[in-house]
Each structure stands twice: as C-alpha cells, then as structure tokens.
C-alpha positions in Angstrom: 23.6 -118.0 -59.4 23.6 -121.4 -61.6 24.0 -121.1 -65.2 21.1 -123.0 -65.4 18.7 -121.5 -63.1 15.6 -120.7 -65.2 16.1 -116.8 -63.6 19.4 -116.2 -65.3 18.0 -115.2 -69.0 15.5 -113.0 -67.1 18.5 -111.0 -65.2 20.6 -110.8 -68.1 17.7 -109.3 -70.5 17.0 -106.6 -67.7 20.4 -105.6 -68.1 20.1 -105.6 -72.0 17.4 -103.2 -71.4 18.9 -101.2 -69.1 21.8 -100.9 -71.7 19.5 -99.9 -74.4 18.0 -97.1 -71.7 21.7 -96.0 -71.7 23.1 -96.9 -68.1 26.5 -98.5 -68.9 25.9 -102.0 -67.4 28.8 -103.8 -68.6 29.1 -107.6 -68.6 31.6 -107.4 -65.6 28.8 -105.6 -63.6 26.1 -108.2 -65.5 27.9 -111.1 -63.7 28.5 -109.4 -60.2 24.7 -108.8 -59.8 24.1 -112.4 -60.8 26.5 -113.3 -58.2 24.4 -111.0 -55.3 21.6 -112.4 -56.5 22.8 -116.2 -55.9 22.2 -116.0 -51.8 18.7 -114.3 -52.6 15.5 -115.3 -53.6 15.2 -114.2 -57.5 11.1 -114.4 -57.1 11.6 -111.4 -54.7 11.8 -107.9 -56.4 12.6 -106.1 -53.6 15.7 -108.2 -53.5 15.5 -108.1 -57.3 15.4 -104.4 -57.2 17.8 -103.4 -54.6 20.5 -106.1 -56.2 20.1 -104.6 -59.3 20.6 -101.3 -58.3 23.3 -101.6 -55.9 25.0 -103.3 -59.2 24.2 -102.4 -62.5 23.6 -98.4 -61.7 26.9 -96.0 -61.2 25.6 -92.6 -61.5 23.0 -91.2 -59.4 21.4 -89.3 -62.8 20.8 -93.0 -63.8 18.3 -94.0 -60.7 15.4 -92.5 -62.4 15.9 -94.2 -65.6 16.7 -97.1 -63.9 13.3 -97.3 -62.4 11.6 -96.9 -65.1 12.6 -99.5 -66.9 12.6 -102.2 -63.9 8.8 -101.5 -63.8 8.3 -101.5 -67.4 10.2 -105.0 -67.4 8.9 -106.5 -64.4 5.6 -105.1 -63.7 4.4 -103.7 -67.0 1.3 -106.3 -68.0 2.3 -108.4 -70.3 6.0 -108.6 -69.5 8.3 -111.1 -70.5 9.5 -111.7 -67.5 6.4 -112.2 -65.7 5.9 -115.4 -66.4 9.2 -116.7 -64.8 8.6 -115.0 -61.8 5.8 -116.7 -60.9 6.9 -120.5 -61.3 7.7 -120.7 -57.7 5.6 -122.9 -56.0 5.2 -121.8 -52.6 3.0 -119.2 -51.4 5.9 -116.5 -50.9 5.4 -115.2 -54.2 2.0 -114.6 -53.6 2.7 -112.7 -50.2 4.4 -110.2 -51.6 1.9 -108.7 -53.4 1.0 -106.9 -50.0 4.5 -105.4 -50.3 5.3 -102.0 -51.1 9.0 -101.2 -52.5 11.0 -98.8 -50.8 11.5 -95.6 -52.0 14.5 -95.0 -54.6 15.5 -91.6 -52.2 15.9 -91.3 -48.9 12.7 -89.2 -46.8 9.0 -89.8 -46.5 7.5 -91.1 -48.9 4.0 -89.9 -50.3 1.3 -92.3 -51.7 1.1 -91.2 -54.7 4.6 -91.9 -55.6 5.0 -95.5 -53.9 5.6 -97.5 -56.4 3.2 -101.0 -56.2 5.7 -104.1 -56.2 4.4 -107.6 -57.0 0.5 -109.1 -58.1 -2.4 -108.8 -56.1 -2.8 -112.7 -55.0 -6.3 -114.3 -53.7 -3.9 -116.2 -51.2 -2.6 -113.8 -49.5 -5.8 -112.9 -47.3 -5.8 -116.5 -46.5 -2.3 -116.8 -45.3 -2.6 -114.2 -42.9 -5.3 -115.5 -41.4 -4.2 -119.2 -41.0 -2.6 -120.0 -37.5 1.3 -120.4 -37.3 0.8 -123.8 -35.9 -1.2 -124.8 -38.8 1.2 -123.2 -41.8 3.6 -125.1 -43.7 7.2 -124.7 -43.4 6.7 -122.7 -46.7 4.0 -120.3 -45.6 5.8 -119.7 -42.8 9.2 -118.2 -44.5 6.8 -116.2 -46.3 4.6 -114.6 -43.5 8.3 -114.0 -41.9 9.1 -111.9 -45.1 6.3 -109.7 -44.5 6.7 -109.2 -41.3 9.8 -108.0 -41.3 8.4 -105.0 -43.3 5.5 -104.6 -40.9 6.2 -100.4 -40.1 4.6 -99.9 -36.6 3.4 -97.1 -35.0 4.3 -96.6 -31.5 1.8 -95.1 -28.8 2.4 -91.6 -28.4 0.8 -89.2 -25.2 0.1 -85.2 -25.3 2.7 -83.9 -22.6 2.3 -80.6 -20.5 4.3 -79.0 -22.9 3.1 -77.3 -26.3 4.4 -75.5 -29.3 3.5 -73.1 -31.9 0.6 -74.2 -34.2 -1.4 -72.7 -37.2 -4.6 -73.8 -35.6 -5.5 -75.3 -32.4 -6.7 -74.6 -28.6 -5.5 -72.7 -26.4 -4.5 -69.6 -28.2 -1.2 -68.3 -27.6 -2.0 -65.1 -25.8 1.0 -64.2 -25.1 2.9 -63.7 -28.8 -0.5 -62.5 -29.9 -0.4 -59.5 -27.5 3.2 -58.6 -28.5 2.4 -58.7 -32.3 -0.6 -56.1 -31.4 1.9 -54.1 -29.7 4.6 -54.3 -32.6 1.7 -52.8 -34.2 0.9 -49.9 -31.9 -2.2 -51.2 -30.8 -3.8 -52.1 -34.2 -5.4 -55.6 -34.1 -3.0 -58.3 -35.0 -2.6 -61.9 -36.3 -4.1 -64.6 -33.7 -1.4 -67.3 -32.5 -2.4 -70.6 -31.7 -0.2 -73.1 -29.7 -1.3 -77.3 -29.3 -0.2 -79.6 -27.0 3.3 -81.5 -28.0 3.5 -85.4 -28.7 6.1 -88.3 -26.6 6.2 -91.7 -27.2 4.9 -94.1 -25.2 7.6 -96.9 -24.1 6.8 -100.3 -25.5 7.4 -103.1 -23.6 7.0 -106.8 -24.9 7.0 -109.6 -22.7 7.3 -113.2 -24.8 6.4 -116.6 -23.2 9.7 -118.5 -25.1 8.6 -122.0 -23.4 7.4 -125.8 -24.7 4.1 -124.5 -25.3 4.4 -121.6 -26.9 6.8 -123.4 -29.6 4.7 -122.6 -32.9 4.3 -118.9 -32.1 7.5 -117.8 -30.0 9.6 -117.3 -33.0 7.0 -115.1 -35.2 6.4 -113.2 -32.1 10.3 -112.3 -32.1 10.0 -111.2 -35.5 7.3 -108.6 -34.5 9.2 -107.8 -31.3 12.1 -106.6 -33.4 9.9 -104.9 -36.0 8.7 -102.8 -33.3 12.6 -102.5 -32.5 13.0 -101.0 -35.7 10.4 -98.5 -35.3 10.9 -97.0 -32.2 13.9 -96.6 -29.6 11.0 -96.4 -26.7 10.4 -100.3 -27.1 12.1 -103.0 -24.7 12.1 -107.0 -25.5 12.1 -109.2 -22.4 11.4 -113.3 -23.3 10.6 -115.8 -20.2 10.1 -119.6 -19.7 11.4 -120.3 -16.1 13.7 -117.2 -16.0 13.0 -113.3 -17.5 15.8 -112.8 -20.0 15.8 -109.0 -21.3 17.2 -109.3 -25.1 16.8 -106.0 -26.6 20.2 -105.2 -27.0 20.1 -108.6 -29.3 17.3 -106.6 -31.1 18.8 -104.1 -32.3 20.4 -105.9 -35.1 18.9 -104.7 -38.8 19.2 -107.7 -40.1 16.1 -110.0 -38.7 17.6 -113.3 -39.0 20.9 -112.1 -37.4 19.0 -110.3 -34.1 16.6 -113.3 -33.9 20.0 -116.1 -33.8 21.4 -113.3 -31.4 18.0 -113.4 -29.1 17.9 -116.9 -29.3 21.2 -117.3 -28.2 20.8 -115.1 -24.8 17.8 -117.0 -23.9 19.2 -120.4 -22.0 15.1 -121.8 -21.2 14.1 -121.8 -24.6 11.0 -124.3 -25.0 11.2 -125.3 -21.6 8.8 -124.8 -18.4 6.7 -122.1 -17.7 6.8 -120.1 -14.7 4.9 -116.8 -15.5 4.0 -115.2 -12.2 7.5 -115.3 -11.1 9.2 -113.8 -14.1 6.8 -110.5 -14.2 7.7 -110.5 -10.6 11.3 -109.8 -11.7 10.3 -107.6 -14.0 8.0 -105.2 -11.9 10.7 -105.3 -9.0 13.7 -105.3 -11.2 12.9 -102.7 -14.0 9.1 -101.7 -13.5 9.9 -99.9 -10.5 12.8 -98.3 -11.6 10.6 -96.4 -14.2 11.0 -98.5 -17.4 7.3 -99.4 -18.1 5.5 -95.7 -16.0 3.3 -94.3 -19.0 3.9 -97.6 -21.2 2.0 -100.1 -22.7 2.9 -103.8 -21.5 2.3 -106.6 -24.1 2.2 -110.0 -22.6 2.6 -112.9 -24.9 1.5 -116.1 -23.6 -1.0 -119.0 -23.4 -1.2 -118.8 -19.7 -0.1 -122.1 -19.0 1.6 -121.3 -15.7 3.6 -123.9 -13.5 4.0 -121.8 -10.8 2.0 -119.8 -7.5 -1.3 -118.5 -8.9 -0.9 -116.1 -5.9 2.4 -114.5 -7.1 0.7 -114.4 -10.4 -1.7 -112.5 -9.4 0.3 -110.1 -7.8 2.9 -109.5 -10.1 -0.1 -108.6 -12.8 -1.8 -106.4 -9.9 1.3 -104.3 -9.4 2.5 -104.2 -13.4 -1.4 -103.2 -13.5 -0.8 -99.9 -11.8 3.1 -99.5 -13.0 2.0 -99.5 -16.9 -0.4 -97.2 -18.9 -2.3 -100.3 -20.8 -1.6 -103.9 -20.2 -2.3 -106.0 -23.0 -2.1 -110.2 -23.2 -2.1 -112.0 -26.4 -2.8 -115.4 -26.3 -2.8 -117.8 -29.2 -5.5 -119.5 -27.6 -8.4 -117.0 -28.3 -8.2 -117.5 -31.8 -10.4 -115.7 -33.9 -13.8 -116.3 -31.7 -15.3 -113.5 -30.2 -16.7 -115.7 -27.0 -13.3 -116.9 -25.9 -13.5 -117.7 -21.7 -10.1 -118.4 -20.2 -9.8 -121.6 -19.5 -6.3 -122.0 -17.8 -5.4 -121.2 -14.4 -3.0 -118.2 -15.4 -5.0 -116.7 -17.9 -8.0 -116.9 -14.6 -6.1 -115.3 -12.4 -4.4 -112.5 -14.9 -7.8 -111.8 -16.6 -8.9 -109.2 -14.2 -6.4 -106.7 -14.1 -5.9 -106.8 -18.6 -6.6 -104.1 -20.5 -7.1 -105.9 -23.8 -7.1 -109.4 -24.7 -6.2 -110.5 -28.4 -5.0 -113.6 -30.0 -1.8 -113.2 -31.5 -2.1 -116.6 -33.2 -1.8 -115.4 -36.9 -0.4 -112.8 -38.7 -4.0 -110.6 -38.9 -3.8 -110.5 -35.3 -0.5 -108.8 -35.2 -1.4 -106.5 -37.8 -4.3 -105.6 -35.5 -2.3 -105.1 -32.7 0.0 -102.8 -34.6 -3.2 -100.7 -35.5 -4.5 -100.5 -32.0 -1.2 -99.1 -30.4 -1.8 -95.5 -32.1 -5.3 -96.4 -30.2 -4.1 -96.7 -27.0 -2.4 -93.4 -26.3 
C-alpha cells in the first residue's frame, strides 16, 4: 500500500491497539499486512478483517482478543477510524452494510453471535433494485461483491427413506415394540421416525449471447454462488452452441471461475439459437438422468434466431424430464402484467413453471428464496 494512502495511519493505529490488547504485532508483521492489504480494497472490512488476522495474530488464544478490539476500533460509534472509511465515493461502501462477517471459527454459526460488519446505508435498497443495464461501472463491482456472498439454499425432496426422529409421523412401530419387550411387557417409550431429506439437482441454463450482454456476466456470478452451495448444481451457458462450464465453476475464487467460464465459452455475445441448444441438452444429458427430479433455470430474453418448432419441443420434452422449469427473463422487469412479447418467450411460455425477471439483484435474491419453495 502507498505511504500516502489516506488508509495507512488507520492500519497502523489498529495495530497500536492491538499491541496495547497484548497480541505481539511487531512492525515486521505491521508492514506485511499493509502489503496484503495493497491488492485489496481498504473500505472493505471483510478484507480488512481477514488481512489483519491472517497477519498481525500468531496464537490462536489471541483470536478472541483480536476481535474485540477490531470491533471496538472499527465499528464502535464514534471510532476514529470511521470517518476514513467512508471517504470512498462509490456506492460499494454502502453495499456492504448488507454483509455479515464470517465467523472467527469454523461451524455454524448462530444469530446471536454473528457479528454485524459495516453501516446500515439508505442506498443499498436502491442498488438492488436498479437494473444491471442501468448501473454504473461502480455499482456494478459492488452488487458483484455481494453476490459473491449470496448463501443459497438448494431444493431438497422427502425420499422413501426415513430415520429416527423425536417427533414426527409415522411412528416407529417396530423399535417401539422391542423396547416394550426389553421391558417384559410393561408400556414403553413411543419411537417416532420422519421422512429423510435429498437435494434436488440444480441446473442453470445462461443465454451468453449479444443481447443478453448487460446481464450474462452477473448471472455467472449467481451461477457459481449456487456452485458454492451445493455439489447437486450444473452450469451450462448457450448463444449458438450449449457449452457445459461447471467444471470452470468450481473455482473459489469468483473472478478466477468466471475468466475460466468465459474462456470455455467460444459464442460469447454472439447469436442466439435457443431451441436448438436445449435440444442438446435434453438429448445429450437430460436423458441421461442429469436434470430427473431437478429444477431447470433458464436464463434468457427469448430472443431466438432459430425454428420456433424445435423450440417448442425441446421445452415440451425438458418440461416432463425436470421437476420445475423456471425462465428468467430480464425483460419482465419488475411489473406484474408483463405478456411476452418475443417469439421464443411465446412459444416457451406454455410449458414454464415460473416466470421471474432476473434483471436486478432483488430478483436473484428472490429466486434464491423460492428454490427452498419449490421442493
């Protein structure tokens, strides 16, 4: 980081206090945790937090203390450094006051112990409902931040089997009658047993082409969020050609799996030709068994250069392959009227299960609340 960077007296007094907490922060460890912070974004305290740690802390008896005093210097009210923090001008600042920071140990966390990271912002209701095509280049870096801490929940079914359960229907006859007879006949404890939970497979279909341009990208980013939260989820992208890229994916690092994506997919922003790329896809892996109990995602505007015929087809057989089919198209918007007015989106209509936008990030996030839903 530059000696002059306005950030550098506020990293070097949050190791002062650290030292007077007693961590031994020396100024050897001082300067390498400027130098991790120099490829990151100091207006970030998740970055701030996790540098910080990773440098300045050498004992695991020092994480506690260590927290305490990175909320007591950068989130107390009234702290000094406060004030620097928020001189950045864009909105990403402001964004991450949805943000929660991660938990200091690994295991689930509960809510009472997640500690709150960042300001509440006015803006940050606003960003997430302004389209991506409309966003600055700004705004945009920043709703990419959050989503690439969007947890999803995948869809789950109840299979045929079932475990033992404290409470529940049916009752487990069985263990119930041998605990009676453990006890000579004497009434027992009732068993219960409940029905056991799968994962639904995931598959997301992306429209990569011309027209999709100012939404393909963001809907990578939630592509490899879902990724991340379940192995049950396959990535497929399509402009003239279906191109599956969730081995790309399954990169942590978002930037790294979206360059990786990008790179396996040779009709990026080109044509269109929807019908015959599902086509591929029910034939080629929907058949085989990849989508049979799944929920298909289709992300696309429906602007289709091809046969509305094999179109119509392709969506008729994915129709009975999948569980749900779902379309998002960036056209609907937020309006609650929306009529399809391209002849893809026509001839598709009939055999989708839900239709949502996609177009912003509040659309996503309802998406990622509805897939619980549609088990």
């Amino acid at each position: 980081m530059p000696e002059e960077s306005p950030f550098v007296p506020v990293l070097v007094g949050f190791a002062r206090e650290l030292r007077s907490a007693g961590i031994a922060a020396g100024t050897g460890d001082v300067l390498t945790y400027l130098s991790a912070m120099s490829p990151l974004d100091p207006s970030d305290l998740v970055d701030l937090y996790w540098a910080g740690r990773t440098t300045l802390v050498s004992r695991r008896d020092d994480i506690g203390v260590y927290d305490a005093v990175f909320r007591r210097y950068f989130l107390a009210q009234g702290a000094q450094a406060a004030a620097l923090l928020t001189l950045r001008a864009s909105g990403a600042a402001e964004v991450e006051a949805a943000m929660v920071m991660p938990g200091t140990e690994p295991g689930p966390e509960k809510d009472g112990e997640k500690p709150a990271l960042g300001w509440m912002a006015s803006d940050v209701d606003v960003l997430k409902h302004r389209s991506f095509a409309a966003c600055t280049s700004a705004e945009l870096a920043a709703l990419r931040r959050i989503m690439a801490r969007i947890r999803l929940t995948p869809p789950r079914r109840r299979t045929r089997r079932s475990r033992a359960a404290a409470k529940g229907h049916p009752p487990d006859l069985r263990k119930t009658i041998r605990s009676a007879m453990r006890m000579h006949g004497e009434p027992a404890d009732l068993y219960f047993r409940q029905r056991t939970m799968r994962l639904r497979p995931l598959i997301l279909i992306l429209d990569v082409s011309g027209s999709m341009a100012d939404y393909s990208r963001h809907l990578l980013q939630f592509a490899h969020s879902a990724k991340q939260a379940s192995a049950k989820v396959e990535v497929f992208c399509f402009g003239t050609r279906l191109t599956r890229i969730t081995k790309a994916l399954n990169h942590r690092r978002p930037d790294s799996a979206l360059e990786q994506a990008a790179a396996a997919v040779v009709d990026w922003d080109g044509g269109t030709r929807i019908g015959q790329s599902l086509e591929v896809f029910a034939r080629r892996w929907g058949r085989g068994g990849l989508c049979r109990g799944g929920v298909v995602v289709i992300c696309s505007d429906g602007l289709d250069r091809g046969d509305p015929a094999q179109l119509a087809a392709a969506m008729e057989r994915l129709s009975r392959l999948c569980y749900r089919l779902v379309w998002l198209n960036p056209h609907k918007g937020d309006g609650p009227h929306f009529r399809p007015s391209t002849l893809g989106m026509m001839v598709a209509a009939p055999h989708i299960d839900l239709l949502l936008s996609g177009h912003d990030l509040a659309s996503l996030e309802q998406l990622a609340q509805m897939l619980p839903v549609l088990s």
